[in-house]
FIROMAR-983438 format. One record per residue (C-alpha): x, y, z; residue in one letter. Coordinates in pm, whole numbers, padded with zeros to 5 digits, always signed. Layout:
// FIROMAR-983438
XYZA/...
// end
This chain:
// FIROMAR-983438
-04035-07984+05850X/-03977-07960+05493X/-03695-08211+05436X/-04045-08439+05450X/-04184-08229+05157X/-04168-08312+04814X/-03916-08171+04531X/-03929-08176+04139X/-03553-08092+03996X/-03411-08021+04318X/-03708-07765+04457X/-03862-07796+04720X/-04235-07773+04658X/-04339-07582+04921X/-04082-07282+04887X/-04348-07104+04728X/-04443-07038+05079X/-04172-06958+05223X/-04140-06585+05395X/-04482-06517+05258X/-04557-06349+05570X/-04254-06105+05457X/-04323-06133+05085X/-04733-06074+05107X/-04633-05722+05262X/-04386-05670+04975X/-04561-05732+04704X/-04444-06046+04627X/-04110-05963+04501X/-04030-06259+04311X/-04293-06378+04075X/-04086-06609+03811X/-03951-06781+04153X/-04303-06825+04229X/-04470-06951+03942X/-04121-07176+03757X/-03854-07215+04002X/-03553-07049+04089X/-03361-07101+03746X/-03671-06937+03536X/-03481-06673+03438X/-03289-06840+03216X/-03461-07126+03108X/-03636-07212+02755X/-03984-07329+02810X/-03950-07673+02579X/-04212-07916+02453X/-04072-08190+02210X/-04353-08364+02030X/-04295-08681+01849X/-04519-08687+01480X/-04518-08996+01236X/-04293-08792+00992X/-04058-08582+01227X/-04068-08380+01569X/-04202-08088+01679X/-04002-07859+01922X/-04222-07575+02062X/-04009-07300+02245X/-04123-07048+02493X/-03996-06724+02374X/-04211-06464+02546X/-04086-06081+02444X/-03833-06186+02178X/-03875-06033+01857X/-03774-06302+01555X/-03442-06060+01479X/-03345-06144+01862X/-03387-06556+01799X/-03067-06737+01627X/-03070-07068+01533X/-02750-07288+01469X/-02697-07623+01369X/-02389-07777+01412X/-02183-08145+01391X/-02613-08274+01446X/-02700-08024+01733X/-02938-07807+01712X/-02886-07452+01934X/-03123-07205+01996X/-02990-06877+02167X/-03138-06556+02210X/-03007-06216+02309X/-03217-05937+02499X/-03069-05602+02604X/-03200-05283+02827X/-03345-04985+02598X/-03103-04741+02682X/-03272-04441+02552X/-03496-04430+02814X/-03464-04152+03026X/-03561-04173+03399X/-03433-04376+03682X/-03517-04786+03663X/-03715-04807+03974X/-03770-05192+03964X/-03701-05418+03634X/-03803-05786+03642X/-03831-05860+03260X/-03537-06079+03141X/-03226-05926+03024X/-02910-06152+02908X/-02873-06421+02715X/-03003-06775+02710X/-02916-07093+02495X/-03058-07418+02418X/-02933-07720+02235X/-03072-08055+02093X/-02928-08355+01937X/-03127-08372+01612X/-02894-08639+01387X/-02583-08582+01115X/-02873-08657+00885X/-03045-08279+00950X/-02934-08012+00744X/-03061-07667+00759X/-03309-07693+00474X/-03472-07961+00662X/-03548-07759+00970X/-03829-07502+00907X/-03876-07234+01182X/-04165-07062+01278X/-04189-06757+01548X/-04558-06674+01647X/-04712-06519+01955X/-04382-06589+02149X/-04335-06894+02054X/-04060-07063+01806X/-04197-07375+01652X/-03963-07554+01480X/-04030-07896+01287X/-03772-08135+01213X/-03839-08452+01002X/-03723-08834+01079X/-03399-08888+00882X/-03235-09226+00884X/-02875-09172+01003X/-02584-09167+00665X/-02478-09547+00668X/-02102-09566+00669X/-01920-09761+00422X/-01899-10147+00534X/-01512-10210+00556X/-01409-10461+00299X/-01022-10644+00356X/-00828-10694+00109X/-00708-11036+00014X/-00307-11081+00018X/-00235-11283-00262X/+00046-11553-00225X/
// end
């Protein structure tokens, strides 16, 4: 029955539903499966929004604190990677833990014509907002010959 169903990326729609029977007397186990798929883990919420005089890159970030946020720009690509670790002066015994721990990274093409002062960063409410202006690529030198006399 559900090879008829529809999928976005790869997912089935419907697997929201599957083993609820199972799940519903669990507790639903698996919320982030539920709600964004089985890669939300590790994925950067991303909306790219195109303004007359740049772009505007809004990042999900949700329980990241600006120290735990790096941003790198590199050959024109722009990475995003953030670093979260478990509190380990807690004392007791971790009965269930379903807030992200690990790593995640993110990269975008912005242009050789970006440098670092042109990006300006902003980290509010969980979410990085970072603006980036249109730059007209560096034109490279038009190749002249030269004439052999004779």
């Amino acid at each position: 029955m559900s090879t008829y169903l529809p999928s976005v990326f790869g997912e089935n729609m419907m697997d929201m539903f599957d083993d609820f029977d199972r799940d519903f007397f669990r507790g639903f186990g698996r919320p982030e499966h539920v709600l964004y798929g089985k890669n939300a883990a590790r994925m950067m919420k991303t909306d790219v929004k195109e303004l007359e005089d740049g772009y505007e890159i809004a990042v999900d970030l949700p329980g990241f604190s600006k120290d735990e946020i790096k941003l790198e720009l590199n050959d024109g690509t722009l990475t995003i990677s953030t670093q979260k670790s478990l509190n380990k002066e807690n004392k007791g015994r971790m009965l269930r833990q379903e807030r992200y721990v690990g790593t995640m990274q993110r990269s975008f093409y912005v242009g050789n014509a970006i440098t670092e002062e042109d990006i300006r960063a902003k980290y509010e409410n969980g979410v990085l907002t970072l603006n980036i202006p249109k730059k007209d690529a560096q034109k490279v030198p038009e190749k002249k010959q030269i004439l052999i006399e004779g």
